[in-house]
C-alpha positions as CSV (number, residue, x, y, z in Angstrom):
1,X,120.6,166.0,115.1
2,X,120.2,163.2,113.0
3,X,122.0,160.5,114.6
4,X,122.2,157.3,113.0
5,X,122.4,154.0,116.0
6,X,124.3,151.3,114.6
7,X,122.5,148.4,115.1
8,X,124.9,145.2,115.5
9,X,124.7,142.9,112.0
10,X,123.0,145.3,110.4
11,X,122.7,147.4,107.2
12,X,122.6,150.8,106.7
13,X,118.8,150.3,105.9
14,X,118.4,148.2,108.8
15,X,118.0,144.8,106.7
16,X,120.2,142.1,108.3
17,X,123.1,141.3,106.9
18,X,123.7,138.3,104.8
19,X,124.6,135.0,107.6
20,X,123.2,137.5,110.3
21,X,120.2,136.0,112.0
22,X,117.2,138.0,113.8
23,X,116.7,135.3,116.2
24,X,120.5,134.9,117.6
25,X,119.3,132.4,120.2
26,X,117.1,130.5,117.9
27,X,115.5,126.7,119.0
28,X,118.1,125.4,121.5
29,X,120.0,122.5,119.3
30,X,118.2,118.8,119.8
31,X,114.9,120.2,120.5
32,X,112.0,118.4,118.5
33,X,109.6,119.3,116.0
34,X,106.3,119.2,118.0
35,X,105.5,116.2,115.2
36,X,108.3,114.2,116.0
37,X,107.5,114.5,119.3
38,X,103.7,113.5,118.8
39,X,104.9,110.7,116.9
40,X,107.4,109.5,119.2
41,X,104.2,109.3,122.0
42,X,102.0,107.6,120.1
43,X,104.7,104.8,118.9
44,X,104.9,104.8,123.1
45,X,101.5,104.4,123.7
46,X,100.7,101.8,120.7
47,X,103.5,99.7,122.2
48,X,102.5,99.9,125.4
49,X,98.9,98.9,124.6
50,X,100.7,95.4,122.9
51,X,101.8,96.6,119.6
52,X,101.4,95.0,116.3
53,X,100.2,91.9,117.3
54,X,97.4,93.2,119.5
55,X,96.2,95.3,117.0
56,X,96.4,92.5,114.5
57,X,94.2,90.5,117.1
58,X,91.8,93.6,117.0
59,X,91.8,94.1,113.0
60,X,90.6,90.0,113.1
61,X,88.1,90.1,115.5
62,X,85.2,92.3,113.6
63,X,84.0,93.0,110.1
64,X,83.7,96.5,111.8
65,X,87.3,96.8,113.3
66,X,88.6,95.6,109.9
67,X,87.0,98.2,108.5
68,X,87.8,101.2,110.8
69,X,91.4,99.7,110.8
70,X,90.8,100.5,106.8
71,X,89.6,103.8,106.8
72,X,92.1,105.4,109.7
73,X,94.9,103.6,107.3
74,X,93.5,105.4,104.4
75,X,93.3,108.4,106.3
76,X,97.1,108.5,107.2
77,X,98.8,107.5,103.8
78,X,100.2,109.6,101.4
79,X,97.5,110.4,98.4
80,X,99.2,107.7,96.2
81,X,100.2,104.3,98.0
82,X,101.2,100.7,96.5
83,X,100.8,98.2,99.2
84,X,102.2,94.3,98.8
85,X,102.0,91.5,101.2
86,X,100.2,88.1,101.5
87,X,96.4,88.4,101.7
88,X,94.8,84.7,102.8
89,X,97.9,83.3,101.7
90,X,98.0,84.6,98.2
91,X,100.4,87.2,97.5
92,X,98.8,90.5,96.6
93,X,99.6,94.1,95.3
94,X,96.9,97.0,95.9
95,X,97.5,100.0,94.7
96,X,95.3,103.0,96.7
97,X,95.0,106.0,95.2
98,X,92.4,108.4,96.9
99,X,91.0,111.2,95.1
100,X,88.3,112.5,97.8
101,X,86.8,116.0,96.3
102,X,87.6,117.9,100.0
103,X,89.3,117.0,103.3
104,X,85.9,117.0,105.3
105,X,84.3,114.1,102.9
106,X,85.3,110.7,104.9
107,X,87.1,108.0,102.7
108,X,85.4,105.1,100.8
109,X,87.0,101.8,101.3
110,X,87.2,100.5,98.0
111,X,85.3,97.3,97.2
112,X,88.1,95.2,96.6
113,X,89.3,95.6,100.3
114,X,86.5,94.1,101.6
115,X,88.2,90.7,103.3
């Protein structure tokens, strides 16, 4: 009595068949990527709490908040970045690169950032 079920877009082995999926239903189409959708609220939120220019405002106020701005910047670029823009009225180029030896060590500001 060895009956064989056939098993809809299927092999004889069981392994799907090729443009078969195991998931017919899948995501439902237009559904977002949990990080897309993070992103999306915290573009909401920073816009909401006055956007660039407030935290421009905040960056200028304190040696600290510059700093801080610094190292969550750092923190968020890819590995290798090349930054441009007009420093104190003098065009500038900086070129960070961080190299830190594991994920828990916190990132050094390099010297030269130091406004």
């Amino acid at each position: 009595m060895d009956e064989i079920k056939e098993i809809k877009g299927r092999d004889e082995q069981g392994r799907f068949l090729p443009g078969t999926s195991g998931n017919p239903g899948g995501i439902p189409v237009g559904t977002k990527h949990r990080a897309t959708a993070i992103k999306e609220a915290f573009f909401d939120a920073f816009e909401k709490t006055g956007g660039i220019d407030k935290l421009i405002a905040w960056i200028e106020k304190t040696k600290s908040n510059r700093r801080a701005f610094y190292l969550m910047l750092l923190s968020i670029l890819p590995k290798e970045t090349e930054l441009s823009g007009e420093i104190k009225g003098e065009e500038t180029k900086i070129i960070v690169i961080r190299n830190n030896k594991s994920a828990d060590e916190p990132s050094r500001i390099p010297d030269e950032l130091h406004l």
